[in-house]
LUMFI-864981 format. One record per residue (C-alpha): x, y, z; residue in three letters. Coordinates in nm, 3 decimals, padded with zeros to 5 digits. Layout:
LUMFI-864981
{drenlo {X Y Z} 'ALA'}
...
end
This chain:
LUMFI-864981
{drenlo {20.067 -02.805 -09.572} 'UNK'}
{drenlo {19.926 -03.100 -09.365} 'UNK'}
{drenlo {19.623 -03.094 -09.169} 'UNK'}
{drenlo {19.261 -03.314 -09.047} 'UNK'}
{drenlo {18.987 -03.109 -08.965} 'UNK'}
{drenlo {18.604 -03.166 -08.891} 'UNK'}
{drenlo {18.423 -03.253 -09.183} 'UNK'}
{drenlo {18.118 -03.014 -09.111} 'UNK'}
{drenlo {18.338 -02.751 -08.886} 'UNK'}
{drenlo {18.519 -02.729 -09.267} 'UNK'}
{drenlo {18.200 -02.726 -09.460} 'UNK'}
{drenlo {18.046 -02.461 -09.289} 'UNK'}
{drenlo {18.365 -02.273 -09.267} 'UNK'}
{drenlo {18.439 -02.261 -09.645} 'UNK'}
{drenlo {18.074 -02.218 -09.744} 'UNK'}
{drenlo {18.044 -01.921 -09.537} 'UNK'}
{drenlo {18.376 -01.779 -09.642} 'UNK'}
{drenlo {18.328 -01.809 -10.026} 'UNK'}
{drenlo {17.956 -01.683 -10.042} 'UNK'}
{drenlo {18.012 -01.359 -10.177} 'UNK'}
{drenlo {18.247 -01.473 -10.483} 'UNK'}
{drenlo {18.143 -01.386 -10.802} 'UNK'}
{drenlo {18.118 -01.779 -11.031} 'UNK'}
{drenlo {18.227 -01.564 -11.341} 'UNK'}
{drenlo {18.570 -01.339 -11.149} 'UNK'}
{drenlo {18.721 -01.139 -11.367} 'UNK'}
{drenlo {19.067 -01.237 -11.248} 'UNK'}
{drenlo {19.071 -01.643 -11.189} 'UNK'}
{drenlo {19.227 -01.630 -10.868} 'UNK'}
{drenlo {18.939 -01.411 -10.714} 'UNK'}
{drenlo {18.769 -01.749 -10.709} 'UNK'}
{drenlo {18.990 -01.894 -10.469} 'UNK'}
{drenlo {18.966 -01.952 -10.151} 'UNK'}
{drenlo {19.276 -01.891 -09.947} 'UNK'}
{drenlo {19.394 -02.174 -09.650} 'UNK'}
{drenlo {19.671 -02.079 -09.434} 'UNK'}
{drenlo {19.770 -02.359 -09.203} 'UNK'}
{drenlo {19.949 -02.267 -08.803} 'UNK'}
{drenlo {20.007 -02.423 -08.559} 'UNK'}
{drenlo {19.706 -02.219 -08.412} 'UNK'}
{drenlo {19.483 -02.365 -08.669} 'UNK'}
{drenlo {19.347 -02.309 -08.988} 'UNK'}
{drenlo {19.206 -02.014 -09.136} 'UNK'}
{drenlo {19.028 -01.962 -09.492} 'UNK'}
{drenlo {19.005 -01.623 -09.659} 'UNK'}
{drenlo {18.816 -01.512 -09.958} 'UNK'}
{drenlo {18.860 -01.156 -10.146} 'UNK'}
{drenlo {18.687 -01.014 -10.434} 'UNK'}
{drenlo {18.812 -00.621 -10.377} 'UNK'}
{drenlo {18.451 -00.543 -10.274} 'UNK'}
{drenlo {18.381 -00.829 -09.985} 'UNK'}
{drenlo {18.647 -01.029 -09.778} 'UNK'}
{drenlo {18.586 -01.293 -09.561} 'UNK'}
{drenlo {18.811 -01.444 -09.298} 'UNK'}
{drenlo {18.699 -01.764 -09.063} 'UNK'}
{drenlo {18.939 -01.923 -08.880} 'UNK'}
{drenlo {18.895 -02.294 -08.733} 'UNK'}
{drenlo {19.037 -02.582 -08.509} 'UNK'}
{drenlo {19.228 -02.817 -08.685} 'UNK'}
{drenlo {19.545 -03.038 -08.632} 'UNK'}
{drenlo {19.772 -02.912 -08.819} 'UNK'}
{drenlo {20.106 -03.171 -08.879} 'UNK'}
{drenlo {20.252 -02.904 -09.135} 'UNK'}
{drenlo {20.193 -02.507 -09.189} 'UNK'}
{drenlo {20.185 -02.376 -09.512} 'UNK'}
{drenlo {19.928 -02.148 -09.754} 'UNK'}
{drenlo {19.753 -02.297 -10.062} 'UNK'}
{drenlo {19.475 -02.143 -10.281} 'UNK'}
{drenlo {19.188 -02.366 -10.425} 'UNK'}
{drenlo {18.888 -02.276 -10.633} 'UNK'}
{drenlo {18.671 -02.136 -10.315} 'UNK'}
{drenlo {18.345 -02.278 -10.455} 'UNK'}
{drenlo {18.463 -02.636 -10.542} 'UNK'}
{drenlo {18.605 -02.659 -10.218} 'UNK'}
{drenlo {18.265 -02.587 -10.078} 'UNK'}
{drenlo {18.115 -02.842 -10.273} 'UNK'}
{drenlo {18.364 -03.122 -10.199} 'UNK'}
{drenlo {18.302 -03.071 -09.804} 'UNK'}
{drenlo {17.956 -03.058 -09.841} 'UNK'}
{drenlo {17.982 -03.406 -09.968} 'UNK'}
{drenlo {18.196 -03.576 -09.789} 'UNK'}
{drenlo {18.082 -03.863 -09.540} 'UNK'}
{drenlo {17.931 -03.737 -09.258} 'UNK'}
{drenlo {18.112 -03.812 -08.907} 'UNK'}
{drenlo {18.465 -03.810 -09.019} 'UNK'}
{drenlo {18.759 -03.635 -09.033} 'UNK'}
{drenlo {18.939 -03.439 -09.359} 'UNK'}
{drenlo {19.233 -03.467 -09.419} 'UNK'}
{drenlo {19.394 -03.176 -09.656} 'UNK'}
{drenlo {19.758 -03.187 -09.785} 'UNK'}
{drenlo {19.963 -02.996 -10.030} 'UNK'}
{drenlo {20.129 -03.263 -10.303} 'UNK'}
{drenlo {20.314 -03.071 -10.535} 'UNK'}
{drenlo {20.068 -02.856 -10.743} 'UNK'}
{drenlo {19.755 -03.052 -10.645} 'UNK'}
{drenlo {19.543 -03.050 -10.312} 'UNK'}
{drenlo {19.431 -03.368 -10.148} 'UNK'}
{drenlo {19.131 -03.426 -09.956} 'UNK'}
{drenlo {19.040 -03.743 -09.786} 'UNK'}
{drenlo {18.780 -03.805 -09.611} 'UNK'}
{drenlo {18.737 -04.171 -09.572} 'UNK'}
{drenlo {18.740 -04.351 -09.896} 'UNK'}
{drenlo {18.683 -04.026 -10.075} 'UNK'}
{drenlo {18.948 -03.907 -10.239} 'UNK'}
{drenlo {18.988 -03.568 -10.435} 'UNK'}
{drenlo {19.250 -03.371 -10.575} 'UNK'}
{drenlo {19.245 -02.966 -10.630} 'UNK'}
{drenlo {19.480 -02.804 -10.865} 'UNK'}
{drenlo {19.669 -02.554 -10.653} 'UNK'}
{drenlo {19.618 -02.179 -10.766} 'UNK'}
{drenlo {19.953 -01.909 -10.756} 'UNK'}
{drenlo {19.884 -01.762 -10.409} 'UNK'}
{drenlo {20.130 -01.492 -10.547} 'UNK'}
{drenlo {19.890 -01.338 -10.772} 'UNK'}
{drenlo {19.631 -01.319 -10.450} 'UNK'}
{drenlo {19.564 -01.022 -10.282} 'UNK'}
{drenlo {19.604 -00.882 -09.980} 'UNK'}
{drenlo {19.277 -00.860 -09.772} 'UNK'}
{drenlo {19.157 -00.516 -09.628} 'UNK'}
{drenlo {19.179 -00.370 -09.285} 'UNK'}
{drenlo {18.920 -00.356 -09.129} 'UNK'}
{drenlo {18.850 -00.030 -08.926} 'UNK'}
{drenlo {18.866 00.013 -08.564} 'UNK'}
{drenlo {18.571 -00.137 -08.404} 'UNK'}
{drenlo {18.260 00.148 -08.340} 'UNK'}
{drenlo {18.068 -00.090 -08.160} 'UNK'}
{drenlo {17.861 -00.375 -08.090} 'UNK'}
{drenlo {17.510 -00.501 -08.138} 'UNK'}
{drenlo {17.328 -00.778 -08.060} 'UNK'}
{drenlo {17.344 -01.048 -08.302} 'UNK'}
{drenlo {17.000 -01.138 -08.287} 'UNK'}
{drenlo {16.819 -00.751 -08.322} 'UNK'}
{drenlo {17.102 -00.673 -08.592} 'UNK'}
{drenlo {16.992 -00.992 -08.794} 'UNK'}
{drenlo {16.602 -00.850 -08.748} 'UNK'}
{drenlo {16.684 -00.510 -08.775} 'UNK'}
{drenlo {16.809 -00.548 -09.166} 'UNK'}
{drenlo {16.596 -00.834 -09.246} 'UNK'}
{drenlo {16.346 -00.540 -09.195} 'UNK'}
{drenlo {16.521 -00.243 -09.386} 'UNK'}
{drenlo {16.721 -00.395 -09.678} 'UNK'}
{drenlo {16.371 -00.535 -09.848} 'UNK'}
{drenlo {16.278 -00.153 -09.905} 'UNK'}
{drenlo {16.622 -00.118 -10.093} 'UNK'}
{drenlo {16.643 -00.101 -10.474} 'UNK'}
{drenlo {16.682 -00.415 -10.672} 'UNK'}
{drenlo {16.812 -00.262 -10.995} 'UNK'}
{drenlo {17.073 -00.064 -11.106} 'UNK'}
{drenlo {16.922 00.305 -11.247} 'UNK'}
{drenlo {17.060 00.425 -10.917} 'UNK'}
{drenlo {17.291 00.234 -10.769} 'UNK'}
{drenlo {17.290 00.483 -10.392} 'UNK'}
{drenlo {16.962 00.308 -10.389} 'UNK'}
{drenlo {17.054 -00.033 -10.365} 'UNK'}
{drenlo {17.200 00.055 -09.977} 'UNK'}
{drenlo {17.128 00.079 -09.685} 'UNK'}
{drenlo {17.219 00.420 -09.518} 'UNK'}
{drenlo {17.340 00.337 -09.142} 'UNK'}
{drenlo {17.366 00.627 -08.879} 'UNK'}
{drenlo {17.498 00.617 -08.557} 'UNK'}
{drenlo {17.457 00.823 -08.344} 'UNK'}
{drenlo {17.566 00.750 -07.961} 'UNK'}
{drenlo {17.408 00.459 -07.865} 'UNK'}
{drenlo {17.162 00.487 -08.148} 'UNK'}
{drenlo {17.158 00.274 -08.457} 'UNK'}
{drenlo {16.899 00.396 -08.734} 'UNK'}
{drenlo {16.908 00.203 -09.077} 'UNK'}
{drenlo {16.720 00.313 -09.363} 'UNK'}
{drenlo {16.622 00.230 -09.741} 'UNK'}
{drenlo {16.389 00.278 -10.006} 'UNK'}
{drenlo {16.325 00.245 -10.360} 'UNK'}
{drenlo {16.137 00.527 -10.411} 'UNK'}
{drenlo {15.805 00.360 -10.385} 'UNK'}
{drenlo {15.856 00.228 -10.001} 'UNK'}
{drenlo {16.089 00.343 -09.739} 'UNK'}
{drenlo {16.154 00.176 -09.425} 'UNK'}
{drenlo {16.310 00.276 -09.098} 'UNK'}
{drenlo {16.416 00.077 -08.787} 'UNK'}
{drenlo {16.587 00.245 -08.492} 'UNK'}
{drenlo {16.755 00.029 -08.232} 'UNK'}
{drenlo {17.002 00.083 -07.935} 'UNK'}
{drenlo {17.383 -00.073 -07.929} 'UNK'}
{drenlo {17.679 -00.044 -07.780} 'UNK'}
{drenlo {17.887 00.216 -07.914} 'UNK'}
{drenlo {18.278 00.195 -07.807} 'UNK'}
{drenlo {18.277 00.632 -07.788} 'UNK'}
{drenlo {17.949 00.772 -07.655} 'UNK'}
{drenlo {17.995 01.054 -07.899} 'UNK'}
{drenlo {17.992 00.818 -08.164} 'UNK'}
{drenlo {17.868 00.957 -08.473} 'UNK'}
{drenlo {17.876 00.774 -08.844} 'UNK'}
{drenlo {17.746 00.770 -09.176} 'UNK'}
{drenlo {17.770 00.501 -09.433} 'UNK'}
{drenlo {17.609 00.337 -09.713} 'UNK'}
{drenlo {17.624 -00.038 -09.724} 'UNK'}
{drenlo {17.502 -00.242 -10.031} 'UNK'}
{drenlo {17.164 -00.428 -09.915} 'UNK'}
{drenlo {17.245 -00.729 -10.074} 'UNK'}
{drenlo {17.580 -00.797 -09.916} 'UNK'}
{drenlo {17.491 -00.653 -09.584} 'UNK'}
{drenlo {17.150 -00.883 -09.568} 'UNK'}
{drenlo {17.420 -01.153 -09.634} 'UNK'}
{drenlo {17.633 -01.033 -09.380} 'UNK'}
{drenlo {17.352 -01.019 -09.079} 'UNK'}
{drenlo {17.231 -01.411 -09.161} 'UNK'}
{drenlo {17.557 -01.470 -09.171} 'UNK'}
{drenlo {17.659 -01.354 -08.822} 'UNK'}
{drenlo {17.359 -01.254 -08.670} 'UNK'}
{drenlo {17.344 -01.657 -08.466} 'UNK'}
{drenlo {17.639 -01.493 -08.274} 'UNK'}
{drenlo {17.576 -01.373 -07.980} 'UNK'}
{drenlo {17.699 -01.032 -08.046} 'UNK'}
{drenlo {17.842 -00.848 -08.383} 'UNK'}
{drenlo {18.084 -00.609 -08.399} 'UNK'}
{drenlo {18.070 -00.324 -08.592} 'UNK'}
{drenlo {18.355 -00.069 -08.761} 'UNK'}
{drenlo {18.308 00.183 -08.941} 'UNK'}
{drenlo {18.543 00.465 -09.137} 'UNK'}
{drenlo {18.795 00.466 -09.325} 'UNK'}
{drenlo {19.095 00.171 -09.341} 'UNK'}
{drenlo {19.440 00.185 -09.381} 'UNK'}
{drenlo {19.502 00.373 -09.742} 'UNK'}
{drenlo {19.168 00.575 -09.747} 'UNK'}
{drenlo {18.923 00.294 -09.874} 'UNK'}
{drenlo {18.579 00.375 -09.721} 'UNK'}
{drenlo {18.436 00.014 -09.586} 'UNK'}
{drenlo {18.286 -00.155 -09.330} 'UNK'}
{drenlo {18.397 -00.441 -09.124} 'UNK'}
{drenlo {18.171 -00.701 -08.903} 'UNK'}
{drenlo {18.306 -00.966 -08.699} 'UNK'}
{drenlo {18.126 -01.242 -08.452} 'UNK'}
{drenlo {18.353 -01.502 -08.320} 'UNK'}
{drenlo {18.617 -01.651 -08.560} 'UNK'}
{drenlo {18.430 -01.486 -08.849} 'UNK'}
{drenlo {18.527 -01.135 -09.036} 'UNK'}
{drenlo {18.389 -00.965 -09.336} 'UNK'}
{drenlo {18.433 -00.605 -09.470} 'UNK'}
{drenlo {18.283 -00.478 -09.770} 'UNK'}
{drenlo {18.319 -00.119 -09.935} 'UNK'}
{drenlo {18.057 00.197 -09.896} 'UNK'}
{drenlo {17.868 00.283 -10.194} 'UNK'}
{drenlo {17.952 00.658 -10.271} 'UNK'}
{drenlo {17.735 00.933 -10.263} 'UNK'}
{drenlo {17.492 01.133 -10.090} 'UNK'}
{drenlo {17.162 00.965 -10.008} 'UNK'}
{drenlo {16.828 01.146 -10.038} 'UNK'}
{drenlo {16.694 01.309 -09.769} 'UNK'}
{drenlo {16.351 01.110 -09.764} 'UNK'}
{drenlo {16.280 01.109 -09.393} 'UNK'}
{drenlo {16.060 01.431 -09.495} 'UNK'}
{drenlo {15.856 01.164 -09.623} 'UNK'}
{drenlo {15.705 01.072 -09.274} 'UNK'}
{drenlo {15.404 01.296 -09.188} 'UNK'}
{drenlo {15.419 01.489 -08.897} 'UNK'}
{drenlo {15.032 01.430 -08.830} 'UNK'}
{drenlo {14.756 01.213 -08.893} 'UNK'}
{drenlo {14.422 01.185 -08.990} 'UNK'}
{drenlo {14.278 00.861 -08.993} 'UNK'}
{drenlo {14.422 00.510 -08.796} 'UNK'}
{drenlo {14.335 00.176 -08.891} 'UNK'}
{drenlo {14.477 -00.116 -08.622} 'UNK'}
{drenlo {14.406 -00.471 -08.773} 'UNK'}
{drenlo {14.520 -00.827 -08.695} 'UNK'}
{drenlo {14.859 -00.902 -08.915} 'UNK'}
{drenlo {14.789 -01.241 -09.002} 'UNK'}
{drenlo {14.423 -01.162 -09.100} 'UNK'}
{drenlo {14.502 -00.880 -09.311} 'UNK'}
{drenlo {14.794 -01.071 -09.479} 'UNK'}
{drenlo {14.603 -01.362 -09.586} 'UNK'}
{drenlo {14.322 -01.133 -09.724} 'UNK'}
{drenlo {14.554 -00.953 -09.921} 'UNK'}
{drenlo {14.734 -01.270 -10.040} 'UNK'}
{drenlo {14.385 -01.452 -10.162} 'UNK'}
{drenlo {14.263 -01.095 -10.313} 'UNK'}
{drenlo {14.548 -01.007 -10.524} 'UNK'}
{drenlo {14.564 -01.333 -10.730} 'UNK'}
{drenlo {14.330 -01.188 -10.986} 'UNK'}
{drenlo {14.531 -00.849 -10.962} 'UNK'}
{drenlo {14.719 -00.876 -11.252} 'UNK'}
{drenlo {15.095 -00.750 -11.293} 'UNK'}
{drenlo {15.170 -00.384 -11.174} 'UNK'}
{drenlo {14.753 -00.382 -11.060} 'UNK'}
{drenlo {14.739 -00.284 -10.710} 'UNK'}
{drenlo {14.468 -00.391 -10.482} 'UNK'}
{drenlo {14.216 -00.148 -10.307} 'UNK'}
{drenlo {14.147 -00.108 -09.935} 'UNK'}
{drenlo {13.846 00.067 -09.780} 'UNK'}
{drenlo {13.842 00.123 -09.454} 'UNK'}
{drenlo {13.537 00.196 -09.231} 'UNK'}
{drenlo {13.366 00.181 -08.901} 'UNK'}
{drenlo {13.488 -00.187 -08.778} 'UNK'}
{drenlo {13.636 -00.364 -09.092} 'UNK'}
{drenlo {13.871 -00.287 -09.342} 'UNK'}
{drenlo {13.770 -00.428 -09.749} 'UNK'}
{drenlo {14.000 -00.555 -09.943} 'UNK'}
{drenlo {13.922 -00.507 -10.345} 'UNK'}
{drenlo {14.177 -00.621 -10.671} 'UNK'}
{drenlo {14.001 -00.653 -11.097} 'UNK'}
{drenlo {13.734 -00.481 -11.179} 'UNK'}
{drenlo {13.495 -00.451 -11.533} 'UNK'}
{drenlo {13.567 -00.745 -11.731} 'UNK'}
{drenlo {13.858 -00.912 -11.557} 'UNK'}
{drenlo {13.874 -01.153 -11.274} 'UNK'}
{drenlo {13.747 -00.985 -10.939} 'UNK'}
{drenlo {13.811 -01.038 -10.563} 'UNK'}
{drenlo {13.708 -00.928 -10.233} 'UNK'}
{drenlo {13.773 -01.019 -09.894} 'UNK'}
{drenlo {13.637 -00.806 -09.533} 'UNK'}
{drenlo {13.912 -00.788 -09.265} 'UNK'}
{drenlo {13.770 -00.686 -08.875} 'UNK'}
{drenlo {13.980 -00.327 -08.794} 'UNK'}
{drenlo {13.966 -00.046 -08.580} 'UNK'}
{drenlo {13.910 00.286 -08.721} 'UNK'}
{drenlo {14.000 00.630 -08.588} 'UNK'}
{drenlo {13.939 00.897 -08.810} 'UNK'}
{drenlo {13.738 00.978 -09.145} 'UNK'}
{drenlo {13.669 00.666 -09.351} 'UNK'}
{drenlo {13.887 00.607 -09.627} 'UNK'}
{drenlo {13.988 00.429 -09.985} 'UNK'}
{drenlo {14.357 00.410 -10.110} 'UNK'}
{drenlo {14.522 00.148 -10.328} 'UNK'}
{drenlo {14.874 -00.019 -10.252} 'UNK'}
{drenlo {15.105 -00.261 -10.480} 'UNK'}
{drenlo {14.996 -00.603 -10.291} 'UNK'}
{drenlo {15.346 -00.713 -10.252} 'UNK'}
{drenlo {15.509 -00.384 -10.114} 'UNK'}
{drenlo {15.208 -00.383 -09.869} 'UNK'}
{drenlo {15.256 -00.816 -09.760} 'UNK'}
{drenlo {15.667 -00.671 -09.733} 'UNK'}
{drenlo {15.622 -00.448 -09.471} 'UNK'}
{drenlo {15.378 -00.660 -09.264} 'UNK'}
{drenlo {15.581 -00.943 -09.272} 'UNK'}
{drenlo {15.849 -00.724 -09.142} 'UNK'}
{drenlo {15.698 -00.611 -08.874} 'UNK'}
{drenlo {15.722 -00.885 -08.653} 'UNK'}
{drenlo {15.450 -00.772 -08.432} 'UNK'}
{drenlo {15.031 -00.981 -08.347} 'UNK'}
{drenlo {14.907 -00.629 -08.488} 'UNK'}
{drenlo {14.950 -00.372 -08.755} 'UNK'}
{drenlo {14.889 -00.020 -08.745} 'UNK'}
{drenlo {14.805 00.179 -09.067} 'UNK'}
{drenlo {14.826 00.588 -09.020} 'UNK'}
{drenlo {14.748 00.783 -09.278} 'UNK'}
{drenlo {14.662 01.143 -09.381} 'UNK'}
{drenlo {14.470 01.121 -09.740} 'UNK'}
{drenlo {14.428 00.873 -09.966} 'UNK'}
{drenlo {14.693 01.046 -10.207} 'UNK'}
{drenlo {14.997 01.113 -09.933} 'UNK'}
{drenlo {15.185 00.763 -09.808} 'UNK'}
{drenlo {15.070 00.566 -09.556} 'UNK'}
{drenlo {15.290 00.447 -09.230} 'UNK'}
{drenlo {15.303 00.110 -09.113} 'UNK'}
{drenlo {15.434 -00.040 -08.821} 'UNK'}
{drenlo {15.341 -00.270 -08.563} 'UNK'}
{drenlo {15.130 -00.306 -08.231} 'UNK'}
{drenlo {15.147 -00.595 -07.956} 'UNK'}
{drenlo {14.797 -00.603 -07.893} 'UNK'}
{drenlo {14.459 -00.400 -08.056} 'UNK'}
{drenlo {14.473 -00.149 -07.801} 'UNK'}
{drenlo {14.831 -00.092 -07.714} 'UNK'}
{drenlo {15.086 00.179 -07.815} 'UNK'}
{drenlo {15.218 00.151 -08.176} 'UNK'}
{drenlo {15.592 00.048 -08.208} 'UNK'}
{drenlo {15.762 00.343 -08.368} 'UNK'}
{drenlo {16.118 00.115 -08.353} 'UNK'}
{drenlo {15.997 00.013 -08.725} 'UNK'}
{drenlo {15.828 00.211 -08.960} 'UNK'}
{drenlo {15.737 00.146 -09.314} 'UNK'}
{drenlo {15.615 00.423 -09.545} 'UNK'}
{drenlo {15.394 00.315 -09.808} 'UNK'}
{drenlo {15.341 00.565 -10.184} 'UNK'}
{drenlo {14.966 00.474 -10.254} 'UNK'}
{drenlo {14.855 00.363 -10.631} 'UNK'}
{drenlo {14.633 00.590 -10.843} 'UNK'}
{drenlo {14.327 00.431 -10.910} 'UNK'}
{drenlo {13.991 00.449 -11.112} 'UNK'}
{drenlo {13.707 00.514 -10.875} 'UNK'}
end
């Protein structure tokens, strides 16, 4: 193998193929990062049997040929090469050179033999805007479990159904739901799957600058349930999680008692300044009345804090306590100049989601349920 390449057109290509590997693999060759040289160009594939990655790249290639090189030295190396040259990458023996100017390294070649073969990725289901898919699990996945007493928690569950995309997530103490509309490849489209949070938050950063992301769902070649996503010359598939998620959209009340409509900003700084004497696991208190919401955290001997927020109020007045940085989630998720707070008492969870103006209709696209805090009155 013989090639030159861009400098930062390799870079970014090796960095974003390698950033799922594991730096401890338990085979060594799942740290590799796989570069198969055509006359097409190159491409660079990385495989842990959970995610693959596959990016393919202009180059000019003088000789085909495969190698496999440690994935995240690689990345390294083109990171810091000079700037505004060309890389030059050739197979010598059982090394790897790289040159880039007067830089010169050389990789120990890895047995491509012992590599294995990437996934298929399902048939395509459809696609989605790159931009709304990025915001749509930006929203979601920070609702998702972050440890590992139940692992179906740590996904998010994706439905499609027709043109409908719903993704959904929780951790037991928050939930959140967005809803968006895609373009399904069968208008009878219906799917189910669970996708790790982490990997699929990845995934959506990842691809989401595209202008458009494909997605596949079911079941590939040899009964493996995963999911592929592809934008461009990039492709990644990872596998479901297994199991059956709760059924927790019961959780959403079907009515409401009391609405509170506030300015997002306002409200988040006020509940960012009040909860730095609320001490770990302390949640901090609002009371909402007739034109302002108050914002409590400490009480009897420990450090206290209190802040009054301007808000709307529709309903009876009322006190309920929230974990300060579950509540500053969900309204920097919401993405909207307003937040809307509908509740029933102060013991049921509370619904958030977002408003373009005071007075306007609520954006039920994104919701995000709130469990309240018991507190001493």
């Amino acid at each position: 193998m013989k090639l030159q390449v861009d400098r930062d057109v390799l870079a970014e290509a090796v960095t974003w193929a390698v950033r799922g590997l594991s730096p401890r693999p338990p085979v060594p060759v799942l740290a590799g990062v796989l570069l198969d040289a055509t006359p097409e160009g190159l491409t660079l594939s990385a495989f842990d049997y959970e995610v693959s990655a596959k990016v393919s790249i202009d180059a000019q290639v003088d000789e085909p040929g495969t190698v496999l090189v440690h994935g995240r030295l690689l990345a390294d190396i083109s990171r810091s090469l000079p700037s505004g040259k060309p890389v030059e990458l050739a197979a010598d023996g059982t090394k790897v050179q790289v040159v880039c100017g007067s830089s010169r390294f050389s990789l120990q070649q890895m047995p491509t033999t012992d590599y294995p073969t990437l996934p298929t990725s399902p048939e395509p289901t459809g696609t989605v805007s790159g931009e709304a898919f990025t915001k749509a699990v930006s929203q979601v996945a920070i609702a998702a479990d972050r440890g590992d007493t139940l692992p179906i928690l740590t996904g998010v569950r994706v439905e499609i159904d027709g043109d409908k995309l719903s993704l959904l997530a929780t951790d037991r103490y928050r939930l959140a739901l967005r809803e968006l509309t895609w373009n399904p490849a069968a208008a009878d489209a219906a799917h189910v799957a669970l996708i790790p949070a982490r990997t699929l938050s990845e995934t959506a950063k990842a691809l989401g600058a595209a202008g458009s992301v494909e997605v596949a769902l079911g079941n590939a070649a040899g009964g493996e349930g995963l999911v592929g996503f592809e934008a461009g010359q990039r492709r990644t598939t990872t596998r479901l999680l297994d199991g059956d998620y709760p059924k927790v959209t019961s959780i959403f009340p079907s009515s409401v008692d009391t609405i509170s409509v506030i300015k997002t900003s306002d409200l988040t700084e006020a509940v960012k300044r009040v909860a730095l004497v609320a001490e770990r696991n302390t949640p901090v208190r609002l009371r909402f009345s007739e034109g302002q919401v108050a914002i409590e955290a400490g009480q009897g001997d420990d450090a206290q804090a209190s802040e009054a927020v301007e808000a709307t109020l529709s309903g009876p007045e009322l006190e309920i306590a929230f974990n300060p940085q579950f509540l500053l989630d969900g309204l920097g998720a919401i993405g909207t100049d307003y937040a809307r707070l509908a509740f029933t008492q102060p013991s049921r969870p509370a619904v958030l989601s977002g408003q373009a103006t005071a007075d306007g209709e609520s954006d039920e696209s994104y919701r995000y349920v709130l469990m309240p805090v018991r507190f001493a009155s």
